[in-house]
C-alpha positions in Angstrom: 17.4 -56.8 176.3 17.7 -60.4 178.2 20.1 -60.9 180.6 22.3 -63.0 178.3 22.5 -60.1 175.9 23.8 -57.7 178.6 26.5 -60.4 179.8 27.4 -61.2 176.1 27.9 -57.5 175.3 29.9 -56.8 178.9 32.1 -59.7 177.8 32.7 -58.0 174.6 33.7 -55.0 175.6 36.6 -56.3 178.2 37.6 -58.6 175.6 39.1 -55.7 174.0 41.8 -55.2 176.0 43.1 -58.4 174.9 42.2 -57.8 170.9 40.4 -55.7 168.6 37.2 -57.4 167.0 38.0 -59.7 163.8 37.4 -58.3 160.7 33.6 -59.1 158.8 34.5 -59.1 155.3 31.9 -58.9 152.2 33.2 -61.8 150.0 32.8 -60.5 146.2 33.8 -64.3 145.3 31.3 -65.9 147.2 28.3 -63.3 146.5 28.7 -63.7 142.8 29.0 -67.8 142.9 25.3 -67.5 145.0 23.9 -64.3 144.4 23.8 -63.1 147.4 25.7 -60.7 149.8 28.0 -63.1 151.6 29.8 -61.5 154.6 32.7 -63.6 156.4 33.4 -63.2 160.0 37.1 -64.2 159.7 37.6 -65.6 163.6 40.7 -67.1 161.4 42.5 -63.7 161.7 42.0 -63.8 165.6 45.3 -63.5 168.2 45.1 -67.3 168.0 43.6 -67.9 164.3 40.5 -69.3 165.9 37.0 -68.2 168.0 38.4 -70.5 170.7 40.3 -67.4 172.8 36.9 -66.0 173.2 34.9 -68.3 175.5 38.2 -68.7 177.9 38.9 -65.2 177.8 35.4 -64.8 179.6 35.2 -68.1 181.7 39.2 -67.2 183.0 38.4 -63.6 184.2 35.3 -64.6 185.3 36.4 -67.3 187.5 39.2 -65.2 188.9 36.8 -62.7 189.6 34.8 -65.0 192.2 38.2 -66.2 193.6 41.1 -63.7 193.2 43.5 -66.3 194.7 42.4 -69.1 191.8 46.2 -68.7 189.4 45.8 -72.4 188.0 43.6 -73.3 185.0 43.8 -76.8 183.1 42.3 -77.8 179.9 42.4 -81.2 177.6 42.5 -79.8 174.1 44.5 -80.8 170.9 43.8 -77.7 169.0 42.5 -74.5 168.9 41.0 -74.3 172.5 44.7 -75.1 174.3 45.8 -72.4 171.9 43.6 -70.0 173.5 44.0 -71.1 176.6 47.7 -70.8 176.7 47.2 -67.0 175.0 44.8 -66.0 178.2 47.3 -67.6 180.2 50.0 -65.3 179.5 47.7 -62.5 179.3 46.2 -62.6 182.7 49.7 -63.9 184.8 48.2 -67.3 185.7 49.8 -70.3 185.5 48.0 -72.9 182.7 48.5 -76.8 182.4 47.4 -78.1 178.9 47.3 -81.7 178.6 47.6 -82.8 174.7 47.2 -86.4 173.6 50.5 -88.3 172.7 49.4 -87.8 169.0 48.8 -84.5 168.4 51.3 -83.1 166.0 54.2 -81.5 166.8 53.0 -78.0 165.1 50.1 -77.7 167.3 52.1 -78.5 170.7 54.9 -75.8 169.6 52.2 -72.9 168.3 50.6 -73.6 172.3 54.0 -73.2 173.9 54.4 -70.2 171.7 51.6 -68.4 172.8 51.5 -69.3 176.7 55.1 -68.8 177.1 56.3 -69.4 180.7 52.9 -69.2 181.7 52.0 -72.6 180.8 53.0 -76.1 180.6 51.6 -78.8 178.0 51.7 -82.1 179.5 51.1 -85.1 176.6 49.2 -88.1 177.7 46.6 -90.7 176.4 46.9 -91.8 172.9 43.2 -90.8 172.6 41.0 -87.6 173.7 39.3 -89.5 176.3 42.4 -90.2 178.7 43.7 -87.1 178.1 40.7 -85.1 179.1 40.2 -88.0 182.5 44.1 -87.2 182.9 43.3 -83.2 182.9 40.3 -83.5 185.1 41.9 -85.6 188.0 44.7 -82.8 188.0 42.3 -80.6 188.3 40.6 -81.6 191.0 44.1 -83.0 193.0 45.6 -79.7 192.3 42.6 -77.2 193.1 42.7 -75.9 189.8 40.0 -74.7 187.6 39.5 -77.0 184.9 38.1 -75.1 181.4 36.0 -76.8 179.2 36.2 -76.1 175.4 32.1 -75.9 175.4 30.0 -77.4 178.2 30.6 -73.8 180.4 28.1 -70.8 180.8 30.7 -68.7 180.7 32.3 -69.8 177.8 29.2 -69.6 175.4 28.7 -66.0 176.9 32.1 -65.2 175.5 31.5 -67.1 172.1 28.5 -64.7 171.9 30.8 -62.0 171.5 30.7 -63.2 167.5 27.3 -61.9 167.4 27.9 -58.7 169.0 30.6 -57.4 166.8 28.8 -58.8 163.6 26.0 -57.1 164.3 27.9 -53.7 164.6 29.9 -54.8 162.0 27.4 -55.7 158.9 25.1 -52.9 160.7 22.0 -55.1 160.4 20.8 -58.6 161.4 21.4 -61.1 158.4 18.9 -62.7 156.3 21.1 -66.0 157.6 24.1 -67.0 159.4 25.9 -70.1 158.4 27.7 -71.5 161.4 29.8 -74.5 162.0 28.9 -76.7 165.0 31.2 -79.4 167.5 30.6 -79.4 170.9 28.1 -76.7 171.0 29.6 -73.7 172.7 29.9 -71.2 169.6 26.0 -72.0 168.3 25.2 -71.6 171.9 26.2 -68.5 172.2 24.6 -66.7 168.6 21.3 -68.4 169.6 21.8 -67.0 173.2 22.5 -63.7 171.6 20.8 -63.7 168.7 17.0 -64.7 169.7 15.6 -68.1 168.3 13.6 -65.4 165.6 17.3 -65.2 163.3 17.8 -67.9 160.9 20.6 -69.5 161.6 22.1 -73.3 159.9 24.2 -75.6 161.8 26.8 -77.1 159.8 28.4 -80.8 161.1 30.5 -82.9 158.8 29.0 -85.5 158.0 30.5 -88.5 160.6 30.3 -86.2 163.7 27.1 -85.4 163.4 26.5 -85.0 166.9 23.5 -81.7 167.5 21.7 -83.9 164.8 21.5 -86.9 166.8 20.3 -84.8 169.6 17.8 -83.5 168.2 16.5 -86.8 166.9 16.2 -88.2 170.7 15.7 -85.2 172.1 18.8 -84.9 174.1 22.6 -85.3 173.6 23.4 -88.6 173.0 27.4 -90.5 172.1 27.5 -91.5 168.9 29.9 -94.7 168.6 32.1 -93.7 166.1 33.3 -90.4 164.6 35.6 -89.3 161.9 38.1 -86.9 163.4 39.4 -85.3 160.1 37.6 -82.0 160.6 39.6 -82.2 164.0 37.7 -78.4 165.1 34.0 -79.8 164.9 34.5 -83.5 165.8 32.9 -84.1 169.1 31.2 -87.4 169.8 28.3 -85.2 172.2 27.3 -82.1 172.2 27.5 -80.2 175.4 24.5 -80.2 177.5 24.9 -76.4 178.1 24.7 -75.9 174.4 22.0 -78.0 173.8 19.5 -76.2 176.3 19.9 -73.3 173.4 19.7 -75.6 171.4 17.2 -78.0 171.3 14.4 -76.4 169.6 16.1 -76.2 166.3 14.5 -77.1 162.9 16.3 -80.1 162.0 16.3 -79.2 158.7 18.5 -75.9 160.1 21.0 -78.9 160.9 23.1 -80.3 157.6 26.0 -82.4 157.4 28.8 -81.9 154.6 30.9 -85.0 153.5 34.7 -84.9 154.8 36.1 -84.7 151.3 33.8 -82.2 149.9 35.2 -79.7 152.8 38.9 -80.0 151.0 37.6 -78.5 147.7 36.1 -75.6 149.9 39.4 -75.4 151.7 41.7 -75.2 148.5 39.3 -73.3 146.7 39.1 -70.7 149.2 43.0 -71.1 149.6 44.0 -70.9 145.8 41.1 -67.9 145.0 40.9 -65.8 147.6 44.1 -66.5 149.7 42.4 -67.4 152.5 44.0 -70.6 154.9 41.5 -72.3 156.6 41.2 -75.6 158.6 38.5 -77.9 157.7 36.2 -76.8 161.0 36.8 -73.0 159.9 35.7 -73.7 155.8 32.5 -75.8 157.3 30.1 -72.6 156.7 31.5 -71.7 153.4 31.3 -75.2 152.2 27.4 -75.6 153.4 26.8 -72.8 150.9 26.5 -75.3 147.7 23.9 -77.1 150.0 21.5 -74.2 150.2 21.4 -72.8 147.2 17.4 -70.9 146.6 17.2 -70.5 150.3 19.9 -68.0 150.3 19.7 -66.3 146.5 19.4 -62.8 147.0 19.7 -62.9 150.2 22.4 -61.2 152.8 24.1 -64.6 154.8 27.3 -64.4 157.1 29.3 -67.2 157.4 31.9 -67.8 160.4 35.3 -68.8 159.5 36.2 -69.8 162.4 39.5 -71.5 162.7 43.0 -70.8 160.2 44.9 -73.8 162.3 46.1 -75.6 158.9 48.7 -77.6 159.3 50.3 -77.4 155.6 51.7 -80.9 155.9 48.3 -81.9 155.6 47.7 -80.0 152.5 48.8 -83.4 150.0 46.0 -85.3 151.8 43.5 -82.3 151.3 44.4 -82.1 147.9 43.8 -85.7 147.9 41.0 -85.8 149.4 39.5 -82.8 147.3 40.1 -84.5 143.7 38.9 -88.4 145.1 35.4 -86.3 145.7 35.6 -84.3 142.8 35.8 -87.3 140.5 39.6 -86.5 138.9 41.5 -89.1 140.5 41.0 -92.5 141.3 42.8 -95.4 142.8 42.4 -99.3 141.6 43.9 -102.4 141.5 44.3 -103.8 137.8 45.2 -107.6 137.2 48.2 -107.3 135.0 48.7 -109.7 132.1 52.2 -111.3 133.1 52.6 -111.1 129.0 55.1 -108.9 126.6 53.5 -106.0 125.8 50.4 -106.0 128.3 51.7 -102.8 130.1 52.0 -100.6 126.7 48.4 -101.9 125.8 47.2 -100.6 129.0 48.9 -97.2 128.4 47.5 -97.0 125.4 43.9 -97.0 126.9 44.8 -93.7 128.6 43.7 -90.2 126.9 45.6 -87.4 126.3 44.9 -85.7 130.1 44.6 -89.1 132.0 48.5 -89.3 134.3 49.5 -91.6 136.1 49.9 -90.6 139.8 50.9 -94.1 141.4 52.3 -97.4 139.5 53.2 -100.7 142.1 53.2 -103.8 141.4 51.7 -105.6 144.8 52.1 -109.3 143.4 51.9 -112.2 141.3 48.4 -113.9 142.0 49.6 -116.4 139.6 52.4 -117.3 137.2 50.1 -115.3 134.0 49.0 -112.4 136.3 50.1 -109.7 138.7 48.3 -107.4 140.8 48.8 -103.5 140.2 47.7 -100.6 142.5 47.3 -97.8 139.8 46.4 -94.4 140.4 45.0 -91.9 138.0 44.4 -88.4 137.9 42.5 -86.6 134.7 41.3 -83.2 134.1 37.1 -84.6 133.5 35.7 -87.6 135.6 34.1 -88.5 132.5 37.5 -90.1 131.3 36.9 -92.9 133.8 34.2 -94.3 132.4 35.7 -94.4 128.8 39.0 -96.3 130.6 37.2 -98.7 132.6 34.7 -99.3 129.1 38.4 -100.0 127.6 40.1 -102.4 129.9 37.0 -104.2 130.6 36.6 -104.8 126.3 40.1 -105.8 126.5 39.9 -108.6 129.1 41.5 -106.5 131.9 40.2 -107.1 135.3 40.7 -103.9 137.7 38.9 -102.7 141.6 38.1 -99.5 141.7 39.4 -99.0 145.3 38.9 -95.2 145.8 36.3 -95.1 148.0 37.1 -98.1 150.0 38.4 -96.4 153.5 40.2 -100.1 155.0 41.9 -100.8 152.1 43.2 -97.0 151.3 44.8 -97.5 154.9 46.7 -99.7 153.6 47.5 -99.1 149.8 47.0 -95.5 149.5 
């Protein structure tokens, strides 16, 4: 046994005076859709719905174990790691300062205050990530604090290893394959850590935050210039350069990306089947399945589910998001005929399961015309191509603006 292993199993076992290992379910749903025994380790149904109370459980008691006179801990987190944070707070009698950006929604501030209680104070600053983690830092360091970084920590991927641990115990074997999501690193670290290089293992990013896959392809961690921050759990511009020294003999092709939108028929799939809530970082494994198909048939696979944090005021735009990828609903701007009975004739081309889910007239481009933003939703994406066929026999001119991400900004 490495050293890593003993350290990931000594963290384990204190962790359990803070909560009892999460459940690792065999999905019945899931096996039958893949053929194959699919096992979930539902970090969801953790103190604080997410893996994140693991790696600062460890890096918290370890610290105060060098310095017993250390009683102030700051983070920069808009999620799931202030969450835990503010939980270990409370738990251990230290006082915690999370700083949030400006923007981070009102649920997410109130569930942190929740769980630290007194112990902790959320202090909002920065309208983006990057001044709020510079804020949190200088604090830090003015303050003599121990700053707690969601990934880039020893400690904290030793804790995250405590995943592998109980799964092991829990499925009684290794796996054939664990399906994993991956941000900054720390959770992937600490499998790999635990786990040996030997266990196949795939690394799930969504598809515009693909930062371990840009690593890998220049051989260390790199900032990629833009990211998508929808899958709000996995979206980190760099992976940590802790992680990556576990990391950086991968088989890319054990790295995929999923698209953003395909992620939302995972979540409401797994939300309207099974009854499971999930955020769009925590249904990244599950959704990777459709990807690897023969690799996995008959084979046993856990997946981590690692976050529940779902805001359900999001859930219109996941719904949204899931049909636009599915093919059942689709936005576009029709030039109107500004002539008695163009309208009917246009509702006349629709079938007997097309409805129509948004009608606004934007404006008159001339005294004959006007511009229409229509939205349609249908029960086959075939049906599209029979309206479009229709209107574009009858002399209609449309833009199919579904897919076009500035002008859904502004129309949509």
């Amino acid at each position: 046994m490495t050293d890593f292993q003993d350290l990931a199993l000594a963290a384990t076992a204190r962790m359990r005076a803070l909560f009892p290992a999460t459940p690792c379910q065999r999905n019945d749903y899931l096996s039958d859709r893949y053929n194959a025994d699919i096992w979930l380790k539902r970090e969801d149904l953790s103190p604080v719905r997410s893996y994140k109370i693991r790696g600062a459980f460890n890096a918290m008691r370890k610290a105060m174990a060098a310095a017993p006179d250390q009683n102030l801990f700051v983070c920069a987190s808009a999620g799931n790691h202030a969450q835990g944070v503010a939980f270990n707070c409370r738990h251990f009698g230290v006082r915690g300062v999370i700083f949030m950006p400006v923007t981070t929604p009102q649920q997410k501030i109130d569930k942190t205050r929740v769980f630290g209680g007194d112990a902790i104070e959320v202090r909002l600053v920065g309208d983006y990530f990057d001044d709020t983690l510079a804020a949190a830092q200088r604090f830090s360091a003015e303050a003599g604090g121990h700053f707690l970084s969601p990934f880039d920590d020893a400690d904290v991927i030793e804790g995250q290893a405590s995943v592998a641990v109980e799964m092991l115990e829990q499925v009684g074997r290794v796996p054939d394959r664990i399906v994993l999501p991956v941000g900054g690193g720390g959770l992937s670290a600490g499998m790999r850590g635990y786990l040996g290089p030997d266990v196949p293992m795939t690394c799930v990013e969504p598809e515009r935050a693909a930062s371990l896959k840009a690593a890998l392809m220049a051989g260390e961690p790199v900032t990629l210039p833009t990211i998508s921050n929808f899958v709000d759990g996995a979206a980190v511009a760099r992976i940590g350069a802790e992680p990556f020294r576990y990391l950086q003999d991968i088989d890319p092709a054990d790295v995929i990306t999923v698209n953003e939108d395909r992620i939302c028929t995972t979540i409401v799939e797994m939300l309207n089947v099974e009854g499971i809530v999930l955020e769009p970082a925590g249904a990244l494994a599950i959704d990777a399945l459709k990807d690897l198909g023969p690799v996995i048939e008959g084979k046993t696979v856990v997946c981590l589910a690692t976050g529940g944090n779902f805001d359900f005021e999001r859930l219109p735009e996941v719904k949204e998001r899931a049909q636009r990828f599915a093919g059942v609903k689709k936005y576009f701007i029709l030039r109107m005929p500004q002539r008695p009975g163009a309208l009917k004739e246009f509702l006349n081309f629709l079938g007997p399961h097309d409805d129509i889910a948004r009608f606004e007239y934007l404006k008159k481009s001339a005294r004959n015309f006007g511009s229409v933003l229509i939205g349609i939703e249908t029960s086959d994406p075939a049906a599209f191509a029979a309206l479009f066929a229709k209107l574009e026999s009858a002399g209609f001119s449309y833009t199919d603006i579904t897919n076009d991400e500035m002008l859904a900004q502004f129309l949509i």
